[in-house]
VOPA-427363 format. One line per 10 residues: number of its first residue (from 1); their letters; for each residue y, z, x of C-alpha. Coordinates in steps of 0.25 Angstrom, whole numbers, plus 5000, padded with zeros to 4 digits. Example, Ala and Ser with C-alpha at 12.3 -4.5 7.8 and 13.67 -1.06 7.14 Angstrom:
2
1 = as = 4982:5031:5049  4996:5029:5055;
REM end
This chain:
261
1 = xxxxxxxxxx = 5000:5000:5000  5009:5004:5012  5006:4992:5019  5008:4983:5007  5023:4989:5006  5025:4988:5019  5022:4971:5019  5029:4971:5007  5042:4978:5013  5039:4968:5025;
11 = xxxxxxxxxx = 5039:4956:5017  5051:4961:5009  5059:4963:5021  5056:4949:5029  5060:4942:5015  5073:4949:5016  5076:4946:5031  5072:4931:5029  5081:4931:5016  5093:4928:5023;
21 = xxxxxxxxxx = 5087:4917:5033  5082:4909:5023  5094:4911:5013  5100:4905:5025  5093:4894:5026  5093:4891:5011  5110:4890:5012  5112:4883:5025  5103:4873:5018  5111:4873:5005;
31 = xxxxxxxxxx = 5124:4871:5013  5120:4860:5019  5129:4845:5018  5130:4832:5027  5142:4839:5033  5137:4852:5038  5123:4846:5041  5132:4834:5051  5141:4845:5058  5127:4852:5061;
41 = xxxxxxxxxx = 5121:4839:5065  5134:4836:5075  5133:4851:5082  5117:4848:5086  5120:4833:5088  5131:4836:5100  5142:4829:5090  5151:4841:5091  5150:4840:5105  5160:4828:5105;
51 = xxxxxxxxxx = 5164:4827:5092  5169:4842:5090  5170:4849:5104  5178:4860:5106  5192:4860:5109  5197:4844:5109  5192:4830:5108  5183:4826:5121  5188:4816:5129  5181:4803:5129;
61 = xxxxxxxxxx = 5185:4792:5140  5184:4779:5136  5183:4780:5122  5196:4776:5112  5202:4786:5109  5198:4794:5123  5189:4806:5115  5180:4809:5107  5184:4810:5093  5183:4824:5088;
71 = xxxxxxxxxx = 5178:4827:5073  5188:4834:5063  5201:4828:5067  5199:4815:5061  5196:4809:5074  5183:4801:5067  5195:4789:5061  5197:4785:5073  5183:4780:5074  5178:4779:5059;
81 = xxxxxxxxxx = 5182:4776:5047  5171:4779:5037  5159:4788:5038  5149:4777:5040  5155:4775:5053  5155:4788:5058  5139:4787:5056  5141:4772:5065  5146:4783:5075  5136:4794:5074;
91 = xxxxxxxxxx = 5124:4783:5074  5127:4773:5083  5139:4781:5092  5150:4772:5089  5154:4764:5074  5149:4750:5071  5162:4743:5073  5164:4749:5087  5149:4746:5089  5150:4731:5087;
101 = xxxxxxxxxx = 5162:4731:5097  5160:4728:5112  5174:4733:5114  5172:4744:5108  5158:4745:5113  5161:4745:5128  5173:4755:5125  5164:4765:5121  5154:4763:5132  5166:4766:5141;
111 = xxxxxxxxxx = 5169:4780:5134  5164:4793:5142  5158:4798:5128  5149:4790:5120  5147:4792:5105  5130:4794:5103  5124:4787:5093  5114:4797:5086  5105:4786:5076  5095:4789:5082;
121 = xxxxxxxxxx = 5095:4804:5084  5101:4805:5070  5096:4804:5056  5102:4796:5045  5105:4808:5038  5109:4816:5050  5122:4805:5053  5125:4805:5040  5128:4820:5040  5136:4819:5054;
131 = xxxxxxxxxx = 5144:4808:5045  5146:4817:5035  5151:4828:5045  5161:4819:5055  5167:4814:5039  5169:4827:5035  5175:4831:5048  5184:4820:5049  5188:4820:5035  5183:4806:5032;
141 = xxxxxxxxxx = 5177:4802:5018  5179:4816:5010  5177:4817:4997  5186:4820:4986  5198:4819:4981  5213:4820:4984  5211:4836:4979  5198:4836:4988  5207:4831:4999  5216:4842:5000;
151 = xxxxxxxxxx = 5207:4852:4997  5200:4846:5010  5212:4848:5018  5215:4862:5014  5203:4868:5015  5204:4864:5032  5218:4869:5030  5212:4883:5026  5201:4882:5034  5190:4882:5023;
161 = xxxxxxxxxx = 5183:4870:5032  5183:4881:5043  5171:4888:5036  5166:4879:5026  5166:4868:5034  5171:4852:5038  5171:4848:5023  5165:4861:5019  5150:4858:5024  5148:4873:5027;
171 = xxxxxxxxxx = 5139:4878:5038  5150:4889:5044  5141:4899:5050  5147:4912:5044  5136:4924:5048  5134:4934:5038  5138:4925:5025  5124:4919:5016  5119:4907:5024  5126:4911:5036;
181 = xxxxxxxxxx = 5138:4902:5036  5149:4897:5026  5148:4889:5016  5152:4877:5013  5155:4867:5000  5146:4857:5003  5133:4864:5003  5125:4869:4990  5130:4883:4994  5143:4881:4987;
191 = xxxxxxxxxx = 5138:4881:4972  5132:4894:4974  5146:4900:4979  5155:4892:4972  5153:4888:4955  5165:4881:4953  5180:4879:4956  5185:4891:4951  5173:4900:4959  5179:4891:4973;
201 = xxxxxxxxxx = 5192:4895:4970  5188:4910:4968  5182:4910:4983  5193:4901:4989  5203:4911:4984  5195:4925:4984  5186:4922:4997  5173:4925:4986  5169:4924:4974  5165:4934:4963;
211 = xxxxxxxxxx = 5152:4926:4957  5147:4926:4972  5151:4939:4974  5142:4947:4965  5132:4943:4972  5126:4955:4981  5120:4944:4991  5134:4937:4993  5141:4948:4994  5132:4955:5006;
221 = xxxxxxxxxx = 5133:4941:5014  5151:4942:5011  5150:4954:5017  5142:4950:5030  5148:4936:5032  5157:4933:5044  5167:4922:5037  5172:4927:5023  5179:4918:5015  5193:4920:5013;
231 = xxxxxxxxxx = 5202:4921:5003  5212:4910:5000  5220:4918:4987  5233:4915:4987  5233:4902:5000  5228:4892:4992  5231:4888:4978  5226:4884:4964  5226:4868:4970  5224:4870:4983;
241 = xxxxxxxxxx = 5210:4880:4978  5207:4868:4969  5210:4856:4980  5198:4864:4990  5190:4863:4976  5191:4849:4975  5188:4849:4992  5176:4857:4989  5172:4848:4977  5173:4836:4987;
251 = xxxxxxxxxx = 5164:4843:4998  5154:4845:4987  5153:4832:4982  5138:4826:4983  5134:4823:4998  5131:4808:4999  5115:4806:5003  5110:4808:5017  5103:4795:5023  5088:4796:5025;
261 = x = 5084:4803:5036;
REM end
């Protein structure tokens, strides 16, 4: 009988201690979207080693505009114009049109740093989330409208991209909180914090919200996590709240299909 309590105690314990791994995992997968899956990919495929290094744009001799470009400043026009051109680069190390150029072809055998071309390391799918990510870092192809626009705009004015993310993807590590890390508006996390316009005002303006609140678990992860959400009362008003709705809404709208694999 004693022993039979004693397993039983184990059992109940190792089910309490894995809980909080697996609820991990659970979320991390519900969070996930082409642009947080590509920023992933471009840390572990060296991209952020040129593309986003420390400090200021790398120097790139030879090359025509004498670096090489840095993602986030809107650098990318200057080489692309669309999205499927930024998978001509990622794919083949250079767009079609300058491809098909021998000008520009010696040009760039002359530059010290040579864009690689990674279709044959990298999945369909796998390029189409590193597009995703360079177009949402650059700003290119957003959807939504003129409201979505400025609601885009102010939210990196706040900072609100500083913790949910480049176009709100997510993936912020923040310890202590459920998951581990912030969340963000594309993922299937959102729907469970947020109900409607008037609940995303509510923790825009207060930093919570009351619904979420009475829970016992959500209010024992608030009270451990590092990042809390602050409270915007009284900085941003009734059209500005309702221009980040639209933003939001934007972010939210269906991802297109991933290619095959």
């Amino acid at each position: 009988m004693r022993r039979r309590f004693l397993l039983a105690a184990l059992a109940v314990a190792l089910l309490l201690a894995l809980a909080p791994l697996v609820l991990g995992v659970t979320l991390r997968r519900r969070e996930d979207n082409p642009v947080l899956r590509g920023h992933r990919l471009a840390t572990r495929a060296g991209c952020l080693a040129c593309h986003q290094p420390p400090g200021d744009e790398i120097p790139n001799p030879g090359s025509r505009w004498g670096s090489v470009p840095r993602f986030g400043g809107g650098n990318a026009f200057m080489y692309v114009d669309d999205r499927q051109q930024i998978a001509e680069f990622i794919r083949e190390g250079a767009k079609r049109s300058w491809r098909e150029n021998p000008e520009v072809r010696l040009r760039l055998a002359r530059q010290a740093i040579r864009m690689p071309a990674y279709q044959a390391s990298l999945s369909g799918g796998e390029i189409a989330d590193l597009t995703a990510w360079v177009a949402a870092m650059e700003g290119m192809d957003l959807p939504g409208g003129a409201a979505a626009q400025v609601g885009r705009e102010l939210a990196r004015r706040q900072g609100c991209t500083s913790c949910h993310g480049v176009e709100g993807a997510g993936g912020t590590p923040n310890p202590g909180a459920l998951g581990g890390f912030v969340p963000g508006f594309a993922g299937s996390n959102f729907a469970d914090l947020v109900t409607d316009e008037r609940e995303f005002r509510e923790w825009v303006e207060s930093g919570t919200s009351r619904r979420v609140g009475r829970s016992a678990v959500a209010r024992w992860f608030w009270r451990r996590q590092r990042l809390r959400m602050p409270a915007f009362r009284g900085r941003l008003s009734a059209a500005e709240l309702g221009q980040l709705w639209a933003w939001v809404q934007a972010v939210r709208e269906p991802q297109q299909p991933r290619p095959p694999q």
